[in-house]
C-alpha positions in Angstrom: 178.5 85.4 177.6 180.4 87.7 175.0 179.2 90.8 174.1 179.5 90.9 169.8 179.0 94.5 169.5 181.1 96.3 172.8 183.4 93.8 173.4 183.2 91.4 170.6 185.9 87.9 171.8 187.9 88.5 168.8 189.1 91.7 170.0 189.3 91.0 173.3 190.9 87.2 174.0 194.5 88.3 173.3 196.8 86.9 175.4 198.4 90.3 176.8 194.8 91.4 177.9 194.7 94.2 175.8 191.7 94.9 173.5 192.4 95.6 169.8 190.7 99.3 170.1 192.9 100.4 172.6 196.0 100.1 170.3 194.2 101.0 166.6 192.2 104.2 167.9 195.5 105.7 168.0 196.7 105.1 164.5 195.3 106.2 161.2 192.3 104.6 159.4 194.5 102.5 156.8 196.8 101.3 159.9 194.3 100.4 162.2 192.3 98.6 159.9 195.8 96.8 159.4 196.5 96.2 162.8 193.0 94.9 163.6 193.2 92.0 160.4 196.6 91.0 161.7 195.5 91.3 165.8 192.4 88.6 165.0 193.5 86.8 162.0 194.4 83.4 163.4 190.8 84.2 166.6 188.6 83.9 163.9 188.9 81.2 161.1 189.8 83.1 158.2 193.8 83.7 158.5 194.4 84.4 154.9 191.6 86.0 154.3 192.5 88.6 157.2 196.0 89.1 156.4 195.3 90.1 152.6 193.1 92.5 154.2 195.7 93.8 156.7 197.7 94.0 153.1 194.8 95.9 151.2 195.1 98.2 153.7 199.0 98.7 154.5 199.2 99.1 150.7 196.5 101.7 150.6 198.4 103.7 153.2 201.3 103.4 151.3 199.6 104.6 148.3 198.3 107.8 150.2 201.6 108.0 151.3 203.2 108.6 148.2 200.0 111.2 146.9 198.2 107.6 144.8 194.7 107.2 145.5 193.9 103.7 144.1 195.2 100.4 144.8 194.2 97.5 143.0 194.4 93.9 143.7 194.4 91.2 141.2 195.5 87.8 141.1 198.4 86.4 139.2 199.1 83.0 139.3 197.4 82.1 142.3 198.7 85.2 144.3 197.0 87.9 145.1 199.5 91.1 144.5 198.7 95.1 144.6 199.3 97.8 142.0 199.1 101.5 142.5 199.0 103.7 139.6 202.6 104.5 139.6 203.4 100.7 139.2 200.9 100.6 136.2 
């Protein structure tokens, strides 16, 4: 029986044996978040939905990166895209 909260199969069914956490813990917040949509996106049903929000969060980085603090998403002809405030 999987455990959802310690060791949650989503995380942990990757075919190198290696859990998700053991990878992300050693990355920022915005890049482990990242990592963590893109390690589980196709292990849990919602593929696009995890990718844009391995996206949200590499473009978030990026915007820290570069001394922007907000990142917004908005659709545009059905794509989603980002804007930080330098690209407004």
């Amino acid at each position: 029986m999987s455990d959802s909260v310690n060791n949650p199969r989503h995380y942990t069914s990757h075919p190198s044996g290696v859990e998700c956490i053991e990878i992300t813990e050693h990355m920022c917040f915005n890049l482990g978040n990242a990592v963590k949509y893109i390690w589980r996106a196709s292990l849990k049903g919602k593929e696009i939905e995890d990718l844009r929000k391995a996206r949200w969060y590499i473009d978030r980085e990026i915007a820290r990166l570069v001394g922007k603090r907000e990142v917004k998403v908005h659709k545009e002809n059905d794509v989603w895209k980002t804007q930080t405030n330098d690209q407004a």
